[in-house]
C-alpha positions in Angstrom: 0.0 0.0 0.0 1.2 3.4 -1.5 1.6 6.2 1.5 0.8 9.8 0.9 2.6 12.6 1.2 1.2 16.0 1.7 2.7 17.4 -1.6 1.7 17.1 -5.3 -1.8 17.7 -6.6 -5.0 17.6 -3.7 -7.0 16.3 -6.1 -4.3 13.2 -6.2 -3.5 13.1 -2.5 -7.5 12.5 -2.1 -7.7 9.9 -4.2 -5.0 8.2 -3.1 -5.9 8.4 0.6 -9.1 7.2 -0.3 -8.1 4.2 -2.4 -5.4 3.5 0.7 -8.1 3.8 3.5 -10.3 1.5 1.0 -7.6 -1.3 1.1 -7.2 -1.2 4.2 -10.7 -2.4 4.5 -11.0 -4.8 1.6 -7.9 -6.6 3.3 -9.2 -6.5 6.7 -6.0 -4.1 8.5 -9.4 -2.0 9.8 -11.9 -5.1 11.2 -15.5 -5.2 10.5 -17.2 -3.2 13.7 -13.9 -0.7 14.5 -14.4 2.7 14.7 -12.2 4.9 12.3 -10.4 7.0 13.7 -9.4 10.0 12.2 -6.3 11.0 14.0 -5.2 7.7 14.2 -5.5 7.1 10.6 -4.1 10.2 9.5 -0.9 9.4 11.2 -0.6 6.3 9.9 -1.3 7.6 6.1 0.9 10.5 6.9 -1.7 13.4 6.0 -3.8 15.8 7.5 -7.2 14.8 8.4 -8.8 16.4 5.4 -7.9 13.9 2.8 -8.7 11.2 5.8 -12.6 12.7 5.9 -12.9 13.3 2.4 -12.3 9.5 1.8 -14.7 8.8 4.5 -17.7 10.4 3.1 -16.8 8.4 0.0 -16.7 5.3 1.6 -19.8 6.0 3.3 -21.6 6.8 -0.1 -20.2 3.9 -1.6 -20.9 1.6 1.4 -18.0 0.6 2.5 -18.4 2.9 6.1 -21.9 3.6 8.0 -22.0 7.2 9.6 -23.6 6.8 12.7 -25.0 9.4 15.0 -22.5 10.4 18.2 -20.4 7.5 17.3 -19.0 8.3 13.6 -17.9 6.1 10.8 -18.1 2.5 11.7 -17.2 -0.3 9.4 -20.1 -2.6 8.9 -20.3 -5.9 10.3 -22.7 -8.4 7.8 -24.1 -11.4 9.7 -24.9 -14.4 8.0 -28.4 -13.5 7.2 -26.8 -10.3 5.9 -24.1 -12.1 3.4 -27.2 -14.7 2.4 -29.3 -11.2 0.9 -26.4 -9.9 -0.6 -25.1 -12.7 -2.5 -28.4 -13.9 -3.4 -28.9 -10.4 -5.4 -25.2 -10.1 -6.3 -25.2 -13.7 -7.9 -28.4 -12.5 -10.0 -26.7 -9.2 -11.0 -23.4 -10.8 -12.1 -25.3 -13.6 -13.6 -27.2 -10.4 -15.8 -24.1 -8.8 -16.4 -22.1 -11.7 -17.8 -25.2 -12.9 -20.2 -25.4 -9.6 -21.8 -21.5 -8.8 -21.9 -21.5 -12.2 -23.8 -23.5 -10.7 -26.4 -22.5 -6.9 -26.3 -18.9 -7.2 -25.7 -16.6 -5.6 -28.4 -13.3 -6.6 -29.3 -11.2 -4.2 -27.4 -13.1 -4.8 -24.2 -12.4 -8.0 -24.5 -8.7 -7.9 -25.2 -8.6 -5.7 -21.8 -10.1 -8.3 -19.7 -8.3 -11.3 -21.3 -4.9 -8.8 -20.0 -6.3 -8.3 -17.1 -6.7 -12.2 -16.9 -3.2 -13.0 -17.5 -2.2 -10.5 -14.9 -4.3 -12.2 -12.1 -2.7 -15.6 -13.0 0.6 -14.2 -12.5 -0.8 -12.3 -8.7 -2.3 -16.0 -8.0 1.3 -17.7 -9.3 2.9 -15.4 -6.8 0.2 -16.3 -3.6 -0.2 -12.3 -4.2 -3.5 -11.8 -2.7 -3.8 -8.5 -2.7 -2.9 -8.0 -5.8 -5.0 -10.8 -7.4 -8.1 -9.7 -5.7 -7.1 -6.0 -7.2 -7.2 -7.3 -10.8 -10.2 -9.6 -10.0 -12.4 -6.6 -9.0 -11.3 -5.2 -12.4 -12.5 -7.9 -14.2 -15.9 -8.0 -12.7 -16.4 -4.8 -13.0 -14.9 -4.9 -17.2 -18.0 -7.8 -17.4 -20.4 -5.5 -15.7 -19.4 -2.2 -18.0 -19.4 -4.7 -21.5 -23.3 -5.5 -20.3 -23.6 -1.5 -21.4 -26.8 -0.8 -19.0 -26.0 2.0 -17.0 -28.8 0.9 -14.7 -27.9 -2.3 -14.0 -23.5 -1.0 -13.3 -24.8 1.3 -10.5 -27.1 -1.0 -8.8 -23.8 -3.8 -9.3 -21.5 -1.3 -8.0 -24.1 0.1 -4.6 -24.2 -3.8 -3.9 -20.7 -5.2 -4.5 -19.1 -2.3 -2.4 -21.1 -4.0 0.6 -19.6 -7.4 0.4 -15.9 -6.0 -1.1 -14.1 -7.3 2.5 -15.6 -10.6 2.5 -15.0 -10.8 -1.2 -11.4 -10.6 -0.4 -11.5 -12.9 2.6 -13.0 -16.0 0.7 -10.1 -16.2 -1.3 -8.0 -17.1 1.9 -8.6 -20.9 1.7 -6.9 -22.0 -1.3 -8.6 -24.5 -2.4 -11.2 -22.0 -2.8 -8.7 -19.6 -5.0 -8.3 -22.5 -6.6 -11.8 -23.1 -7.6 -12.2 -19.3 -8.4 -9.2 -19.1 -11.1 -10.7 -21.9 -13.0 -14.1 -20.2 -12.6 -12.4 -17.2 -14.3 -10.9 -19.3 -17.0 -14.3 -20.5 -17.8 -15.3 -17.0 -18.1 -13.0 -15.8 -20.4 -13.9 -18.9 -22.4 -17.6 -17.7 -22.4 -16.8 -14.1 -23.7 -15.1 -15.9 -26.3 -17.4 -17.9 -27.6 -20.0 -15.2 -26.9 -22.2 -17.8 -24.9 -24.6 -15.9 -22.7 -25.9 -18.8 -20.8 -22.7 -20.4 -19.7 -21.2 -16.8 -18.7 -24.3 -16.9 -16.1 -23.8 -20.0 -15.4 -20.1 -20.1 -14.4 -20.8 -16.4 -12.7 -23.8 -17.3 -10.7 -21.5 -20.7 -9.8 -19.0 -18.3 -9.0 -20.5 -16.2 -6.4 -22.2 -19.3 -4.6 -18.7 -21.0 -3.9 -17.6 -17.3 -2.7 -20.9 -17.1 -0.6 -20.3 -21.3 0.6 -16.3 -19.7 1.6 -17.8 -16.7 3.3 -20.6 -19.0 5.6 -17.5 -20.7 6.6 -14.9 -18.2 7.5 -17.8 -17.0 9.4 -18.4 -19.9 11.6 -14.6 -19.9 12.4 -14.9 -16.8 13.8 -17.3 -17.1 16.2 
């Protein structure tokens, strides 16, 4: 994770806090339930506290945070009922998206996505986690674009942000990872053949292992 400095363009050192305090996150260094703490995490970011609650508010609209009265930004805590609602719609959405990117997908998009592939396979060669689950987000979120419903990408996006951190987590086992890079294989395959039934099939498979990993690391944890 990149630290920022308080030099260079605002408009940068925002961003960058904000994709650093979004990590963070994703890749559990804040835990579901903590409290952020603005002071704290400016120190550790090496900013002001500007950037640190300008990232905030947008984590908050995208859902990664909750803004609760007299106790500020809390990072959500899903339960399993919670994760069980969420994957149920996400699997449908994906499963949407991948169907139509089969048949709307252009050449170019498709060339990006097949890169962003290969780069994955080399994170996953390395046991690079975090920067597999980077380029996997990037993926999903090519298939969602190539679907080209405006509609349907910001109810994706609104939902996904929600279940980012436990996203990452089920990739921790690794037979699981294992599963999911074959999944992704069979995705890329799909696009290819421009087979709108098998994307949603393998997609919709896709997010019910993830949902299966989830349930467990859950369990453990209690």
């Amino acid at each position: 994770m990149l630290t920022p400095k308080e030099t260079g363009s605002p408009t940068n050192l925002h961003e960058q806090t904000y994709q650093n305090l979004k990590t963070m996150i994703v890749e559990g260094a804040i835990t579901p339930g903590s409290k952020l703490n603005e002071r704290a995490l400016a120190e550790t970011l090496s900013v002001s506290r500007t950037p640190i609650r300008e990232a905030i508010r947008r984590l908050a609209a995208a859902g990664l945070v909750e803004l609760i009265n007299n106790r500020g930004a809390i990072v959500p805590k899903l339960n399993k009922e919670d994760v069980l609602n969420a994957f149920e719609l996400m699997a449908e959405l994906e499963g949407f998206s991948g169907e139509l990117a089969a048949k709307r997908i252009t050449k170019e998009a498709l060339s990006e996505i097949e890169a962003l592939h290969y780069e994955m396979l080399a994170c996953y060669s390395r046991k690079d986690l975090s920067g597999y689950y980077k380029l996997n987000s990037q993926i999903h979120q090519h298939i969602n674009l190539a679907a080209g419903n405006p509609v349907l990408t910001n109810t994706y996006s609104q939902v996904n942000a929600r279940i980012q951190a436990l996203r990452f987590r089920s990739n921790q086992d690794q037979t699981k990872w294992d599963e999911a890079v074959l999944e992704h294989g069979e995705m890329i395959a799909a696009l290819k053949a421009a087979d709108g039934q098998r994307m949603r099939k393998v997609l919709m498979q896709h997010l019910a292992n993830k949902k299966n990993a989830i349930l467990n690391f859950l369990e453990t944890q209690q």
